[in-house]
N, C-alpha and C positions, 0 to 999 in steps of 0.2 A: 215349371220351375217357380218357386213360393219368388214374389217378389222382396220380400225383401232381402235376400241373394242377391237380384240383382239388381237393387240400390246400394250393396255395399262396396259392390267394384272399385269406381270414381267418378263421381259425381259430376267433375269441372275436366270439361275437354276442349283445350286449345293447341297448344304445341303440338307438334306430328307426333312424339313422344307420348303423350297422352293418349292420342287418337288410336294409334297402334296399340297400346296397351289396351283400351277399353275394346276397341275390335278385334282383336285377337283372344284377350277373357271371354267377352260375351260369344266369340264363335266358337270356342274351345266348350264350356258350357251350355249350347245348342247343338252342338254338332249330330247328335246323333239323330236329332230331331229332323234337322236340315237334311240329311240324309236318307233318311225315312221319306221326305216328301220329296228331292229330288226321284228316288227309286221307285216311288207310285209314278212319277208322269213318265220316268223314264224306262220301267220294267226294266231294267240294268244296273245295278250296282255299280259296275265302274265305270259306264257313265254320268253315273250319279255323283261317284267320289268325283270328276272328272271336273261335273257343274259344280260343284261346291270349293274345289280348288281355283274355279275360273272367277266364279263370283267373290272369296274372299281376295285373289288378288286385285281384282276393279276396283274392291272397296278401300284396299289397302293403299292403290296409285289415288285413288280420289282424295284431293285439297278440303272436300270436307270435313268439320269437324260436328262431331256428335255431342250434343248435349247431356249423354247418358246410356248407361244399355239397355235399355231400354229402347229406346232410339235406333240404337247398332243391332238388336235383335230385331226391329222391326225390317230396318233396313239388307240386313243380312238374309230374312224370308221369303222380303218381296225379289230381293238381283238372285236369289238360287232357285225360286221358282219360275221365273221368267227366260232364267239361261234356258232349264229344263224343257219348258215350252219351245223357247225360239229351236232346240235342238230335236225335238217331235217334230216341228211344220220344214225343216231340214231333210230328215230323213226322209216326209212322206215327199216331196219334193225331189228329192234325190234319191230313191229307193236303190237299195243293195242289200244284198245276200251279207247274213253275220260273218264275221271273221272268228268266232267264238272254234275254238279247237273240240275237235269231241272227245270226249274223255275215254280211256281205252276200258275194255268189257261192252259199252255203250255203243248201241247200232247195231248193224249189220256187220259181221267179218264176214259172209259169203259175197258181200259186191264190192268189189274188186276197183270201181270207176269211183265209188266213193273214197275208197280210203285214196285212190289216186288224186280224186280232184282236194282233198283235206293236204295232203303233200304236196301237192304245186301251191295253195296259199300258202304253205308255210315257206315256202320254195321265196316266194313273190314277196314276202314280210319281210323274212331273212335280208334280201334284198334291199328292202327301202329302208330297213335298221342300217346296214351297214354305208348305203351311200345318201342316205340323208341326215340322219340321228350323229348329233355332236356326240364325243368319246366316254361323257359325262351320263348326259340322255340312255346312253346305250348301256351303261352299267349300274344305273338306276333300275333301268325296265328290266333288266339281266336279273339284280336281286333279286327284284320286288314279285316279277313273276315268274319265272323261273327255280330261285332258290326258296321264295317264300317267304322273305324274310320282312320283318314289320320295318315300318318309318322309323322307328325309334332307332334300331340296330343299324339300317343303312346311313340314318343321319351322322350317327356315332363314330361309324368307319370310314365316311366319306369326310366328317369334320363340318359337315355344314350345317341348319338348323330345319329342321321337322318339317315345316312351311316351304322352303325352299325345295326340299327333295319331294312334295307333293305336289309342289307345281311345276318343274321338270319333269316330272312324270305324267303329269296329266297335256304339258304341253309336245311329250315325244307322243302319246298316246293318238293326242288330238291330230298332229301332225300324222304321223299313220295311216287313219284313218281318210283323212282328206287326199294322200297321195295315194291310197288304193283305189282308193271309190273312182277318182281320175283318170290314172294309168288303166283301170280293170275295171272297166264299168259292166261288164257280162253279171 
């Protein structure tokens, strides 16, 4: 990104008003970058989207104020690459079997035990959506993966704003995740 872009944002950051505003531009203006280098460490996309929701909210709760974006990009590369990391030394630490659905045409239809064991995770998902996942959480992840439908559209119909329904989502996700690997450690 040609710098001087991102010297024109705003320069003077004090107020949490400010702070929000310039990390918010400068993450909106990165994002796709941030993403990019999340999904190298993370081979996953939406654990990618995942870290990069995890890391703009730390930075959003943090009482720092940024000098610039400049500042807020740097800072924004270094917490979404680092989430990234700490969720590699995670995994190889905690090893488990993807939860990734296979997609129909895809694999085997002659083994019989596969499509079985693909139907009790969804069996077990189902499950932990319904008795953990707030009523919000569950009709976020309903749209978003399920119907398909972008951030923009669910923010829209839900009334909320873009940031928020991506961090409810990455926190049903996250949440998920941690109670399978738990419950179902096979």
């Amino acid at each position: 990104m040609p710098t001087s872009k991102i010297k024109d944002i705003q320069p003077a950051l004090h107020s949490s008003e400010n702070k929000g505003n310039v990390l918010t531009a400068t993450f909106l203006q990165i994002r796709r970058r941030l993403q990019v280098i999340s999904t190298s460490i993370l081979g996953n996309p939406t654990e990618a989207e995942d870290a990069l929701s995890e890391a703009f909210l730390r930075l959003w709760k943090s009482p720092q104020a940024w000098e610039n974006s400049r500042q807020a990009e740097a800072i924004l590369t270094t917490t979404v690459r680092n989430i990234s990391i700490d969720e590699v030394r995670r995994r190889h630490s905690h090893p488990t079997d993807s939860l990734e659905v296979i997609p129909e045409g895809k694999g085997t239809t002659d083994v019989i035990p596969d499509e079985l064991e693909v139907e009790q995770r969804l069996c077990r998902l189902e499950k932990l959506i319904s008795c953990h996942l707030s009523s919000l959480q569950q009709r976020i992840l309903h749209m978003r993966d399920v119907d398909g439908l972008a951030y923009s559209v669910i923010s829209e119909q839900l009334g909320m704003q873009e940031t928020a329904v991506r961090m409810q989502l990455s926190r049903a996700r996250k949440l998920l995740r941690e109670l399978y690997r738990r419950q179902y450690p096979d």
